[in-house]
TORPAVO-202613 format. One record per residue: residue in one letter; x, y, z of N, C-alpha, C in turn. Coordinates in Angstrom, 3 decimals. Layout:
N
ATOM	A	X	Y	Z	X	Y	Z	X	Y	Z;
...
END
This chain:
260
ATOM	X	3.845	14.940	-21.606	4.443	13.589	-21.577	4.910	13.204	-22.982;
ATOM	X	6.364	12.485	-23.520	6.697	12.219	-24.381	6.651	10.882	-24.456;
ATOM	X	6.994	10.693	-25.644	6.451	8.441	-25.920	7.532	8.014	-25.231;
ATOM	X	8.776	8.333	-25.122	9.751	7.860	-23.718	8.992	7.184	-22.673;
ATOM	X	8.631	8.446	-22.232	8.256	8.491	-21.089	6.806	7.606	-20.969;
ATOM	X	6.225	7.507	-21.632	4.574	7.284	-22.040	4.952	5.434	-22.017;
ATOM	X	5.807	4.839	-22.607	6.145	3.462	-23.038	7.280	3.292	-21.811;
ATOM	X	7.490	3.752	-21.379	8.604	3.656	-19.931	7.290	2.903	-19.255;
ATOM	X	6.323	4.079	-18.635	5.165	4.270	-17.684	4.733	2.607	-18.085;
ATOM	X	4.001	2.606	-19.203	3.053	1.740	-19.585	3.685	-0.020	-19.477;
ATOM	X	5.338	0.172	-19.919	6.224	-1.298	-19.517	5.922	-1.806	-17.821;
ATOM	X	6.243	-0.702	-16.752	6.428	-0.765	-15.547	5.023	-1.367	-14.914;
ATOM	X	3.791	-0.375	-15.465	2.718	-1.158	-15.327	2.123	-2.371	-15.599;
ATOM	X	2.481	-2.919	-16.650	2.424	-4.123	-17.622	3.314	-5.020	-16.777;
ATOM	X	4.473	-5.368	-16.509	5.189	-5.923	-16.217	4.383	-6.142	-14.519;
ATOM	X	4.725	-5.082	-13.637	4.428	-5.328	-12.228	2.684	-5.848	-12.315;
ATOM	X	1.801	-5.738	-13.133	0.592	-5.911	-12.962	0.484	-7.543	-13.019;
ATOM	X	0.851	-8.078	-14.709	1.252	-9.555	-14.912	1.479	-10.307	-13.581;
ATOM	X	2.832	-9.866	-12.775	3.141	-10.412	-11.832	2.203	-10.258	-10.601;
ATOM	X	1.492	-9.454	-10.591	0.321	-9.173	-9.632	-1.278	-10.325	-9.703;
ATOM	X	-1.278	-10.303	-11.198	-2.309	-11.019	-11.194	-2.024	-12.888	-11.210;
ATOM	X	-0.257	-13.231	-11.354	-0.344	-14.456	-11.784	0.272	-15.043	-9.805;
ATOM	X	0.674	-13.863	-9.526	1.218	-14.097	-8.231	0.324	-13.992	-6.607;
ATOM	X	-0.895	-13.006	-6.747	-1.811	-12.930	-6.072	-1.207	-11.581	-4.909;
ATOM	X	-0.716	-10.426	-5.595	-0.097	-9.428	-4.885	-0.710	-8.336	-5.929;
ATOM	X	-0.571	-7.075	-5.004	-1.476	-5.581	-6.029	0.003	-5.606	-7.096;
ATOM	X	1.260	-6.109	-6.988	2.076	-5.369	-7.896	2.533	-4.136	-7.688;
ATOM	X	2.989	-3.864	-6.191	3.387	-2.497	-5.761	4.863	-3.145	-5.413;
ATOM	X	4.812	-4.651	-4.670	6.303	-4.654	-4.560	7.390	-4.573	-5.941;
ATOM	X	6.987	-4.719	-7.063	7.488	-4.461	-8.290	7.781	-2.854	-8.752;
ATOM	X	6.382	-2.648	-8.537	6.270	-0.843	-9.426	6.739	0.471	-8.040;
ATOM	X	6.761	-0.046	-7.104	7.087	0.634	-6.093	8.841	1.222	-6.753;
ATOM	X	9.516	0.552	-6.740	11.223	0.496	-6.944	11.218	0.572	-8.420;
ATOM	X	10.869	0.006	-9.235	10.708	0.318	-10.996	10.107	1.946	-11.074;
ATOM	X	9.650	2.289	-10.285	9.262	3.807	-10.621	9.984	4.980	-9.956;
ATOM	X	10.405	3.939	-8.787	11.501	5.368	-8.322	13.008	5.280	-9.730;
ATOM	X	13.692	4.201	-9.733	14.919	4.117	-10.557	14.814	3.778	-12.189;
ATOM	X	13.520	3.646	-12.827	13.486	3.247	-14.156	13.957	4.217	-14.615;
ATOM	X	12.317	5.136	-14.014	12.545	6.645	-14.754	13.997	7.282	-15.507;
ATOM	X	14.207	7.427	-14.661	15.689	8.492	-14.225	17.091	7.861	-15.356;
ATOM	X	17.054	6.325	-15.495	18.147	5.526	-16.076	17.331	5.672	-17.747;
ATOM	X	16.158	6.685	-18.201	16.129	6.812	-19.501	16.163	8.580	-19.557;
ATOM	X	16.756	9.106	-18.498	16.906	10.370	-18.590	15.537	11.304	-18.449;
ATOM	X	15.037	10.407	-17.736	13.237	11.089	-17.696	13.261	11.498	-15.951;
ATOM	X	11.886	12.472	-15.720	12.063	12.802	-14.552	11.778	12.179	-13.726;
ATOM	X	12.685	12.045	-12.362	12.425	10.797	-11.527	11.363	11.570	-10.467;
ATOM	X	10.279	10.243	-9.794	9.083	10.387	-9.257	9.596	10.661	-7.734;
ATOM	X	8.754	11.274	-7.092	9.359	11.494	-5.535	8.660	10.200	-4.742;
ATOM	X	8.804	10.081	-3.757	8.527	8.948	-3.279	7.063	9.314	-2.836;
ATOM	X	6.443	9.973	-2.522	5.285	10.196	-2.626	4.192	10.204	-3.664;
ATOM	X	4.945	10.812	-4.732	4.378	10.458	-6.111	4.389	9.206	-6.866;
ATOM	X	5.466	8.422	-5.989	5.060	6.861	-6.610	4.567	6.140	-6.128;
ATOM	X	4.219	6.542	-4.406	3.341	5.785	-4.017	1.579	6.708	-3.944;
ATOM	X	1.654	7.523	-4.358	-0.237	8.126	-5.188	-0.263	7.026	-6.130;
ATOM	X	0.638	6.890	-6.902	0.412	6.259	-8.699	-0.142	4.871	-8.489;
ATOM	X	1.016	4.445	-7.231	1.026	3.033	-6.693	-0.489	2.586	-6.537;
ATOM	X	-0.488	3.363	-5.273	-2.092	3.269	-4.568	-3.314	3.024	-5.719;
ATOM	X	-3.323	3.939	-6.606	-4.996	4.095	-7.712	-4.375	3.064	-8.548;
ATOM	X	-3.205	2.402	-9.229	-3.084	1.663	-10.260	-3.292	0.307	-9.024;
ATOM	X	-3.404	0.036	-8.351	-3.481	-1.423	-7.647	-4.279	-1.495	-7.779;
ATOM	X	-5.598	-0.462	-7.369	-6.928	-0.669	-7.320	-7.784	-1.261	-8.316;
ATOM	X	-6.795	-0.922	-9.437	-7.836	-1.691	-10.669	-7.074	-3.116	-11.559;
ATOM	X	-5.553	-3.054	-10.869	-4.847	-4.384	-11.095	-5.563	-5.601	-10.046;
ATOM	X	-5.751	-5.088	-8.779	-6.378	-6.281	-8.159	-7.975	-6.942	-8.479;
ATOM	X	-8.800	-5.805	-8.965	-10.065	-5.916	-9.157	-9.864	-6.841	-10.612;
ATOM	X	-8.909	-6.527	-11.292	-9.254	-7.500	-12.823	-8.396	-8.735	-12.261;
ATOM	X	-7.819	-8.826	-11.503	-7.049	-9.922	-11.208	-8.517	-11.120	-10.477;
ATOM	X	-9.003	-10.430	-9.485	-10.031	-11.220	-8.962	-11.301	-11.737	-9.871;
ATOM	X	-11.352	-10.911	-10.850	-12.366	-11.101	-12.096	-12.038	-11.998	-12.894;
ATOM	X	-10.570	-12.106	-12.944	-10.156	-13.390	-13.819	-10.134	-14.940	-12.683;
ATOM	X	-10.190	-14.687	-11.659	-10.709	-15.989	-10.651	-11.682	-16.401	-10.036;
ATOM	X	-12.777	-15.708	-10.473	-14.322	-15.348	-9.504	-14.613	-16.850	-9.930;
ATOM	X	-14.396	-17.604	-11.104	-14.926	-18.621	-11.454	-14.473	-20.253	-10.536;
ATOM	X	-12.984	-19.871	-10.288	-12.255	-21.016	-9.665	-12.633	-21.725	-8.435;
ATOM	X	-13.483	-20.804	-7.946	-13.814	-21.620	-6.549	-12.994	-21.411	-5.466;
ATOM	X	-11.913	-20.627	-5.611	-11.102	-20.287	-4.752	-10.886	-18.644	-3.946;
ATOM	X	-11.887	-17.822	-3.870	-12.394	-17.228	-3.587	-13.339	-17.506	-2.157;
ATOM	X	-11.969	-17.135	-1.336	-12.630	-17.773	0.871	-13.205	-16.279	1.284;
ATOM	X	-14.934	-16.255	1.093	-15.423	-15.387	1.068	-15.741	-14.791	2.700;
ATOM	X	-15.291	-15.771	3.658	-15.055	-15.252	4.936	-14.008	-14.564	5.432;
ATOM	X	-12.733	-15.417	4.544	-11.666	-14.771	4.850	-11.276	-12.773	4.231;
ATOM	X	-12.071	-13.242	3.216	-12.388	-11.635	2.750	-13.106	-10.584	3.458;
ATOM	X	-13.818	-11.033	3.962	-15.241	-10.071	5.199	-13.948	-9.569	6.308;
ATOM	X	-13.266	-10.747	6.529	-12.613	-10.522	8.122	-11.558	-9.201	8.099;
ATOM	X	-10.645	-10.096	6.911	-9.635	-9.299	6.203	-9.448	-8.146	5.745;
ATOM	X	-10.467	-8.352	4.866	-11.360	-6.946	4.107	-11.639	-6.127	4.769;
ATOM	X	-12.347	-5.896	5.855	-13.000	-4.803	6.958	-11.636	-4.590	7.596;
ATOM	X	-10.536	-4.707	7.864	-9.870	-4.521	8.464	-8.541	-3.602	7.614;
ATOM	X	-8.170	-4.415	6.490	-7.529	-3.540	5.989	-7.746	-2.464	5.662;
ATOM	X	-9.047	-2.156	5.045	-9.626	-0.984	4.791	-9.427	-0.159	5.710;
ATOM	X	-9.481	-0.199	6.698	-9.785	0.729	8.173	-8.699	1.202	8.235;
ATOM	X	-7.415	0.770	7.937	-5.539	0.507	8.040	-5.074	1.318	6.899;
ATOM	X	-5.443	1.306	5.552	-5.210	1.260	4.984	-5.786	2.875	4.717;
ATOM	X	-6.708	3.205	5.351	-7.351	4.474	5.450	-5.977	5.578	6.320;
ATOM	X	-6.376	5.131	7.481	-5.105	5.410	8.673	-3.597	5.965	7.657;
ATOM	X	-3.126	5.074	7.198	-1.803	5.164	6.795	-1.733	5.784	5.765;
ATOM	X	-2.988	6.038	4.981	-2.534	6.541	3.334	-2.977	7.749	3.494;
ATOM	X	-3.258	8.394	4.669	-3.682	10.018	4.849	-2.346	10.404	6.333;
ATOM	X	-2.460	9.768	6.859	-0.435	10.260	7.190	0.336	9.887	6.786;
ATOM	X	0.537	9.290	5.683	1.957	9.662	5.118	1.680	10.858	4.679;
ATOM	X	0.827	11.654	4.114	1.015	12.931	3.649	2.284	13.854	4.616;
ATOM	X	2.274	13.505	5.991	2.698	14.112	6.911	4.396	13.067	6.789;
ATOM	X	4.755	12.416	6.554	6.061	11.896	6.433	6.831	12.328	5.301;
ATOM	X	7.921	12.562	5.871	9.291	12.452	4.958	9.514	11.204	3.654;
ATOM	X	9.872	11.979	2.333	10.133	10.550	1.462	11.028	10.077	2.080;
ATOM	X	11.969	10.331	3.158	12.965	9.070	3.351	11.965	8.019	4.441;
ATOM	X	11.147	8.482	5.028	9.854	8.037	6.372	9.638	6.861	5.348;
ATOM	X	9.076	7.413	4.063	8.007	6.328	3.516	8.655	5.456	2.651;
ATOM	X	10.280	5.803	2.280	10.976	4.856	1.759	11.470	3.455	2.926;
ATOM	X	11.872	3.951	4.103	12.041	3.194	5.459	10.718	2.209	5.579;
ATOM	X	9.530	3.214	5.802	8.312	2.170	5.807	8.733	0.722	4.615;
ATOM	X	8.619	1.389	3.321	8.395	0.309	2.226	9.416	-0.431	2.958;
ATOM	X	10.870	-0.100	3.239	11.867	-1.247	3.189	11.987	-2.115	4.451;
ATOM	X	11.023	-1.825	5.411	10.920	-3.062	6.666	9.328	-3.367	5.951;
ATOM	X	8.494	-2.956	5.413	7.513	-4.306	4.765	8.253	-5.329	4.168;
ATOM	X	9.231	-4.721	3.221	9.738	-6.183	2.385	10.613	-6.503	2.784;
ATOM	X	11.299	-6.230	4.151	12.064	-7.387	5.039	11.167	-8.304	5.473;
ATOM	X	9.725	-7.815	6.027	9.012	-8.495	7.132	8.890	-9.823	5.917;
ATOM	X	7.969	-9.279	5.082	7.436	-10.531	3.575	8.169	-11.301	3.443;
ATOM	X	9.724	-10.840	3.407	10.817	-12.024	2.642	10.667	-12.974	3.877;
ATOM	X	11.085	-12.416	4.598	11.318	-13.094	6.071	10.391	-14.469	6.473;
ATOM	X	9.193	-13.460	6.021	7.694	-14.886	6.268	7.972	-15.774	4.907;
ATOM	X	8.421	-15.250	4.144	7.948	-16.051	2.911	9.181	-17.466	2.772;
ATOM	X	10.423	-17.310	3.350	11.205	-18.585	3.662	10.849	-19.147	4.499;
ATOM	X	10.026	-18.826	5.567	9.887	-19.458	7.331	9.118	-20.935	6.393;
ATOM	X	9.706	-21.699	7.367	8.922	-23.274	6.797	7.409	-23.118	6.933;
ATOM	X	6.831	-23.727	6.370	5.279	-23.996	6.351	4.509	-24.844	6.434;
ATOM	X	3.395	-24.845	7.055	2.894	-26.284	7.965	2.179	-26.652	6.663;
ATOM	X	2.146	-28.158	6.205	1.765	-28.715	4.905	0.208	-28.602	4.810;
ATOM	X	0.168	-27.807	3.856	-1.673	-27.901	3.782	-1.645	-27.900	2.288;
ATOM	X	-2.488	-28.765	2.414	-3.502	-29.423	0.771	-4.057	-28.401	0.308;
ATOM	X	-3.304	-28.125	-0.848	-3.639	-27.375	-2.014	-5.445	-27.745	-2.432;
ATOM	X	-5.580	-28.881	-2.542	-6.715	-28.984	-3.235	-7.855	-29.328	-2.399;
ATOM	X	-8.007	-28.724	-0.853	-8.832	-28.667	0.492	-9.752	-28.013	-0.339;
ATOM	X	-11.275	-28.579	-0.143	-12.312	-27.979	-0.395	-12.482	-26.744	0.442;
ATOM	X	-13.028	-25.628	0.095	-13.303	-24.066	0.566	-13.918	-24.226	1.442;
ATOM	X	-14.769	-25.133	1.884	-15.855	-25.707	3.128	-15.070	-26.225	4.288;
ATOM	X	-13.642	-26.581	3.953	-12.970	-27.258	5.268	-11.796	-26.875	5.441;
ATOM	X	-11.734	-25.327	4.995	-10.638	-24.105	5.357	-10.879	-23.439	6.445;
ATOM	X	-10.454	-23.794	7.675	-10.543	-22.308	8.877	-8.962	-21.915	9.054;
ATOM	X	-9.700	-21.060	9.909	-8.731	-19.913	10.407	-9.088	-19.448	11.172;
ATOM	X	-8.085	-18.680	11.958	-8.080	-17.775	13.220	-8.956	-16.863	12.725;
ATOM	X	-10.089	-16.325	12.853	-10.261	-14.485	12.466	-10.385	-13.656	13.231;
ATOM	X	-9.861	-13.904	14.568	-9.474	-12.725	15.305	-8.209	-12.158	14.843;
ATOM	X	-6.848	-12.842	14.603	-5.294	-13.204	14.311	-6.113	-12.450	12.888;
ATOM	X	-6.646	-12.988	11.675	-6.756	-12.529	10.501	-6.573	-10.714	10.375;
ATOM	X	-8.000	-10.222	11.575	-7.968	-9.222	11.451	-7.444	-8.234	11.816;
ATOM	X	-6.388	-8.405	12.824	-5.686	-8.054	14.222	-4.114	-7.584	13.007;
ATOM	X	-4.283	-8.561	11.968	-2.439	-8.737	10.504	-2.834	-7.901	9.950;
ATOM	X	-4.447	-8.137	9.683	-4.649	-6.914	8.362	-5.011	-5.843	8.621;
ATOM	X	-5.105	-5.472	9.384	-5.327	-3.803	10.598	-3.739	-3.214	10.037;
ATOM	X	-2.692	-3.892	10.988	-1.588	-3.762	10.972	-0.742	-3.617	9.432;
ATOM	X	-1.095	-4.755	8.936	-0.825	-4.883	7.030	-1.438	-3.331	6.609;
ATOM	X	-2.650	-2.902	6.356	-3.518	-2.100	6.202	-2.835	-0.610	6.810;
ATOM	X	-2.655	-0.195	7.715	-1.633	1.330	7.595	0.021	1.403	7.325;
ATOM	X	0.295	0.070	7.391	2.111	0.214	6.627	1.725	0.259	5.375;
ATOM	X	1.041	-0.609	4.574	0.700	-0.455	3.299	0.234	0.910	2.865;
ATOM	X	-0.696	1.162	3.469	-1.584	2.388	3.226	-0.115	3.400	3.133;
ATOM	X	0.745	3.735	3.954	1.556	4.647	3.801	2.265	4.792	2.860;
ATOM	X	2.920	3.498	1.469	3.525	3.178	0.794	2.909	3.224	-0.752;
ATOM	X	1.751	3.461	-0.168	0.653	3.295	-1.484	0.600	1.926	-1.944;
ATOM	X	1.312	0.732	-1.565	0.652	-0.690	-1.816	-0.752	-1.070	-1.246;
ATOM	X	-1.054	-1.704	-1.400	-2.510	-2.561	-1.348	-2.212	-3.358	-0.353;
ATOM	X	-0.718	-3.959	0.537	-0.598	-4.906	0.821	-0.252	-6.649	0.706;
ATOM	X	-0.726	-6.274	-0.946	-1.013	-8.213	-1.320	0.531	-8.794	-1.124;
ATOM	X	1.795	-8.256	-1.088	2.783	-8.418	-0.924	3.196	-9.249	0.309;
ATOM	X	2.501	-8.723	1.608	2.217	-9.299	2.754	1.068	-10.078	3.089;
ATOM	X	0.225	-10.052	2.735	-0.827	-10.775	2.946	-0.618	-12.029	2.304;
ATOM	X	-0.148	-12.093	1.241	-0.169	-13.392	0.819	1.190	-14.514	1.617;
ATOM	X	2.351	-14.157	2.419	2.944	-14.854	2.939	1.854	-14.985	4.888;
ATOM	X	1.630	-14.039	4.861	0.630	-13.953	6.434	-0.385	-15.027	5.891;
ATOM	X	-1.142	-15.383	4.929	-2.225	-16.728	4.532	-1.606	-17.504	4.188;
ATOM	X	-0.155	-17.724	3.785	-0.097	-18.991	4.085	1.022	-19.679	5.222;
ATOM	X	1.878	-18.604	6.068	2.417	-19.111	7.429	1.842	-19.024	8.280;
ATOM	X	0.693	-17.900	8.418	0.094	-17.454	9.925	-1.315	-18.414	9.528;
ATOM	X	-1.907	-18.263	8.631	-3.361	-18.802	8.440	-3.238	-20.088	7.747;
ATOM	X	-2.131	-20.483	7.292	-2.061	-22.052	6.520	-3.956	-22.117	5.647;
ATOM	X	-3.818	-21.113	5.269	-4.128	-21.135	3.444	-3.790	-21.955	2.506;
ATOM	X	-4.701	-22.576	1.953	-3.821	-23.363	0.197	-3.595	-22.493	-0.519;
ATOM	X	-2.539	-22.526	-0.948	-1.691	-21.724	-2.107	-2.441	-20.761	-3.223;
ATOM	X	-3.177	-21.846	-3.926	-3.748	-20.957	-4.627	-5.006	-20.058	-4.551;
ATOM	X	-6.032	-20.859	-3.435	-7.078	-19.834	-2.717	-6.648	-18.823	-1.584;
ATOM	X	-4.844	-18.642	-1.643	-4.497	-17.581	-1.013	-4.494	-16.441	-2.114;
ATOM	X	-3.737	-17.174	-3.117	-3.540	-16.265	-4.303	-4.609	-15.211	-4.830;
ATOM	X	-5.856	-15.953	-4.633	-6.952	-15.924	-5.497	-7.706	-14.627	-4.379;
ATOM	X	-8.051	-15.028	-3.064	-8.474	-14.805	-1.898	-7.383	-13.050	-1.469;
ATOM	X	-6.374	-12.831	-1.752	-5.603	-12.161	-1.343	-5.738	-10.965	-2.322;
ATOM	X	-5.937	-11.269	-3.562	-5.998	-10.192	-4.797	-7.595	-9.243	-4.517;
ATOM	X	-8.474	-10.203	-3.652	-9.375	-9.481	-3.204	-9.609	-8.562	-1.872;
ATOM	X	-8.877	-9.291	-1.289	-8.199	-8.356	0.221	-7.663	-6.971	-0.736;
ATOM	X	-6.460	-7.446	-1.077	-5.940	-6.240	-1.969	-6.817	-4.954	-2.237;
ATOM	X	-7.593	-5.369	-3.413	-8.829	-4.541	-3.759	-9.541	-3.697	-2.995;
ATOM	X	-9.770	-4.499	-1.782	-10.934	-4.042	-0.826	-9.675	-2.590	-0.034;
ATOM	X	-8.372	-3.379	-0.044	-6.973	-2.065	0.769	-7.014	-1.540	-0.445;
ATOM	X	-7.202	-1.101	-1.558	-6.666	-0.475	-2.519	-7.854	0.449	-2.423;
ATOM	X	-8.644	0.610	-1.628	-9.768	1.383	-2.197	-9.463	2.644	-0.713;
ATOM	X	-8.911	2.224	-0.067	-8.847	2.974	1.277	-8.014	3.623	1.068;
ATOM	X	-6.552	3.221	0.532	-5.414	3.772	0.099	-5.413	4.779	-0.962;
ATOM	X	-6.014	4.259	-1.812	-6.915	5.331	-3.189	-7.240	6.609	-2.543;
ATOM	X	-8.314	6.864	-1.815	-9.176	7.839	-1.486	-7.991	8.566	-0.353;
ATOM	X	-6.981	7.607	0.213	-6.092	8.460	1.049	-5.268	9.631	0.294;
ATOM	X	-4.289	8.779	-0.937	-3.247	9.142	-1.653	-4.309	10.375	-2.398;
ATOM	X	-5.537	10.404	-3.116	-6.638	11.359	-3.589	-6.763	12.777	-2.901;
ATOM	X	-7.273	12.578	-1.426	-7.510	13.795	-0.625	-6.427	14.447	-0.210;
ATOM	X	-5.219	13.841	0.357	-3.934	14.162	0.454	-2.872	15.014	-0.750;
ATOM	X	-3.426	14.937	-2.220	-2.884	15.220	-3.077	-1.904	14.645	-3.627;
ATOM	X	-1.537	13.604	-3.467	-0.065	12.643	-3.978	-0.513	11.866	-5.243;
ATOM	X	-1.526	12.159	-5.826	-1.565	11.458	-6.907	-1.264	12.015	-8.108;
ATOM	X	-0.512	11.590	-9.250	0.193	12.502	-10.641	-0.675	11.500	-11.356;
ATOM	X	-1.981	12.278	-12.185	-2.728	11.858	-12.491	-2.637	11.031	-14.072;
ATOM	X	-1.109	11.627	-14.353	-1.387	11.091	-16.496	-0.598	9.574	-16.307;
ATOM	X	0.506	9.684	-15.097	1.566	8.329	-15.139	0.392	7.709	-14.849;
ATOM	X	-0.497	7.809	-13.798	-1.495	6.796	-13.066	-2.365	6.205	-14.272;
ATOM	X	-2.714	7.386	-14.871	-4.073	6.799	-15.735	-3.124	5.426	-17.397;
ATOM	X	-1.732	5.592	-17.310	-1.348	4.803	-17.845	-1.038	3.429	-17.503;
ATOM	X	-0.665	3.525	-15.949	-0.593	2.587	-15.326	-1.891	1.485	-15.115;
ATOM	X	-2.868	2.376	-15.135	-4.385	1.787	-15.162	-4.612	1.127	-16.369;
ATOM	X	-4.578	1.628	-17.484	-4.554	0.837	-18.947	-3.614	0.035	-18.477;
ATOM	X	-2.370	-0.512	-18.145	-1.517	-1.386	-18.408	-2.103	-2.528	-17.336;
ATOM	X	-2.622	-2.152	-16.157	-3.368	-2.779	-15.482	-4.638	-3.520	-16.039;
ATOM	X	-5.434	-3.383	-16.211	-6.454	-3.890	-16.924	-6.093	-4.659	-17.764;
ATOM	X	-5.029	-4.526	-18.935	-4.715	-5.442	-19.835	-3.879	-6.450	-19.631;
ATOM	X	-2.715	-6.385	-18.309	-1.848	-7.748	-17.988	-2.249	-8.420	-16.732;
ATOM	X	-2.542	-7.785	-16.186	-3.463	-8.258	-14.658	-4.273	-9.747	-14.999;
ATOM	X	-5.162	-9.862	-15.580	-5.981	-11.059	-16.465	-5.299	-12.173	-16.585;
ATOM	X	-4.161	-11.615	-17.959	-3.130	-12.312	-18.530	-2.414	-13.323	-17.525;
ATOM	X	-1.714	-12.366	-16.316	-1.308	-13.007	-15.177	-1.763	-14.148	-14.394;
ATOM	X	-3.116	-13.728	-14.381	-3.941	-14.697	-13.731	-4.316	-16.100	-14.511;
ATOM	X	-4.388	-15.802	-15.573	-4.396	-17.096	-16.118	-3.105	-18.118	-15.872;
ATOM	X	-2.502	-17.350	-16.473	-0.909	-18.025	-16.289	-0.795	-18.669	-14.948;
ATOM	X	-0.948	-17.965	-13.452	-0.551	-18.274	-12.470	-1.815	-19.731	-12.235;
ATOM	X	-2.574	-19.615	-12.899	-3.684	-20.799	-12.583	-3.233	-22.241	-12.855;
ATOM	X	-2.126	-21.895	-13.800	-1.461	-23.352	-14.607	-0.348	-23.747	-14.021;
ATOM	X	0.197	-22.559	-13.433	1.725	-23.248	-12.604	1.561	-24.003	-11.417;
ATOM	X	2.696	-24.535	-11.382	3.267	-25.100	-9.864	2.659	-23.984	-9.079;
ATOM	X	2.328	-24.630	-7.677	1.971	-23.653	-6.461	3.523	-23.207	-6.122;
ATOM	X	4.502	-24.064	-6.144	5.571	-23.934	-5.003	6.463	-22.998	-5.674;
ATOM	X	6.260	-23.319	-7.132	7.301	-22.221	-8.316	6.592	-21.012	-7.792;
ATOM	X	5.725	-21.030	-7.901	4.785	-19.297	-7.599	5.239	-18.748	-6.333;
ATOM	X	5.105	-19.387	-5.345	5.885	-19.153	-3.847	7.203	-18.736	-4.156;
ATOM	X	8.290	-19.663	-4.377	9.433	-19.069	-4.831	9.697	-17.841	-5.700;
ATOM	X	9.055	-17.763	-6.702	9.118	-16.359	-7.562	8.945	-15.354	-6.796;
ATOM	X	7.568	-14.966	-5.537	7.614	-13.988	-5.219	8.444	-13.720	-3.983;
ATOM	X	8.475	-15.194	-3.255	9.871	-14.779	-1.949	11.238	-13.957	-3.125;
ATOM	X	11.757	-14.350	-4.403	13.157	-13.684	-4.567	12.800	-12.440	-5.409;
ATOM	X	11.101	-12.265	-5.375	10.970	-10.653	-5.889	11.396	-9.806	-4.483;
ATOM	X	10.435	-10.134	-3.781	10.368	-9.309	-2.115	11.673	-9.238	-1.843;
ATOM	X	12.768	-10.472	-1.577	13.935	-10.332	-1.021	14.805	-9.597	-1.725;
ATOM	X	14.790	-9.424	-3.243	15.624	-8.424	-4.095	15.028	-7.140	-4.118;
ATOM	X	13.502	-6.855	-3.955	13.591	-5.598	-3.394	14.263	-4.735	-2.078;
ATOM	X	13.685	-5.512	-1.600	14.129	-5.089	0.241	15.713	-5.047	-0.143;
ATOM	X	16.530	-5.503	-0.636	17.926	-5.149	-0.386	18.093	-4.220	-1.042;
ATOM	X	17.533	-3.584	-2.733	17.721	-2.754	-3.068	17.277	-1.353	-2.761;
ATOM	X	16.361	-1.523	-1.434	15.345	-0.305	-0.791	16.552	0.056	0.000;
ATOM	X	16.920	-0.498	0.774	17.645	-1.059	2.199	19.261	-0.196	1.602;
ATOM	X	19.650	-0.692	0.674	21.043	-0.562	-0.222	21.028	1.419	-0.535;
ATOM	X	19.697	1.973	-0.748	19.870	2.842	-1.207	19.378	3.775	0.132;
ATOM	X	18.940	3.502	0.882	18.405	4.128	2.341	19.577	3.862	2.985;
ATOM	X	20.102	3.050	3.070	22.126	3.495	3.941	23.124	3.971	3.431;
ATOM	X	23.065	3.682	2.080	24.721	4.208	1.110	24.155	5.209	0.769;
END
């Protein structure tokens, strides 16, 4: 590996992690597409789509875990909604990240690009008004519906090497009318709990390129935090908006390069 390449790796991680931890997503809808086309536009070797979603998969795992470490304190942490969620993605997330081994990179580029139609899609749908500042004691939800999304969330993800948080966080707050920021907060731990299923998939399967990953992991650990602070101080609704026109500018550029 050359410092090109080494400070390429380490930007992509840094950048998609930040947005992971301030946005309440693993940061795969970012590094997913930054790692297939960065590469290549500094004359470095471009990743196969399998190899960016191994990298994907193990660097979420430790972007979501410092992301939730920087919120354990807030109170916003819906420790039911995690049990429900949690057990489910995992199970999904297992499923999908040990067959994709068996798919085509164009299979698992298709997968990624109807997740981030589905996300954009939820993430404009209007939303039934719920109070941001609802005590954690007088939050329900469906958790049959919870676990029934994140089953489903849990092997599309799993195949892509995301964690999911991309989807999960518009599913808590159209399908589950979640407050904003104990989705944020609440979702980076879902994440975690899919990042660990997806991990051990992308691992046994062999899709993981172990030196980009382990850089991606340093860059993780150090902006992931950062993020989270930041996202603690903003507007809820700015934060919503930022990640609906990340998702929707991915998906066209997935979409753009899977037909032309």
């Amino acid at each position: 590996m050359d410092l090109t390449f080494i400070i390429a790796i380490f930007a992509i991680g840094f950048i998609g992690s930040f947005l992971s931890g301030m946005l309440g997503v693993g940061g795969s809808i970012i590094k997913y597409p930054m790692l297939l086309y960065i590469p290549p536009l500094f004359g470095l070797v471009a990743f196969t789509a399998h190899e960016v979603s191994g990298i994907s998969a193990v660097q979420v795992l430790f972007a979501s875990i410092a992301g939730v470490w920087a919120y354990r304190k807030g109170g916003y942490l819906n420790k039911q909604l995690i049990i429900y969620m949690g057990g489910a993605i995992l199970l999904g997330s297992l499923i999908g990240s040990y067959g994709s081994s068996f798919l085509s990179e164009q299979a698992v580029n298709v997968v990624y690009g109807i997740l981030a139609i589905i996300a954009a899609v939820m993430m404009f749908v209007p939303k039934k008004q719920v109070d941001d500042d609802k005590p954690l004691n007088e939050v329900t939800f469906n958790k049959p519906l919870a676990a029934i999304l994140a089953l489903i969330v849990g092997i599309g993800s799993g195949i892509v090497g995301a964690a999911g948080g991309f989807l999960l966080v518009p599913i808590m707050l159209t399908v589950l009318h979640i407050p904003t920021r104990m989705t944020i907060a609440t979702s980076l731990a879902v994440t975690f709990i899919s990042s660990i299923g997806g991990s051990v998939g992308k691992l046994v399967t062999g899709q993981v390129d172990y030196g980009p990953a382990l850089i991606m992991i340093i860059a993780s650990l150090l902006a992931a935090p950062l993020g989270a602070k930041v996202g603690k101080k903003m507007n809820t609704s700015i934060l919503q908006v930022i990640l609906a026109l990340m998702i929707a500018g991915t998906a066209v550029k997935i979409w753009m390069d899977i037909l032309v």
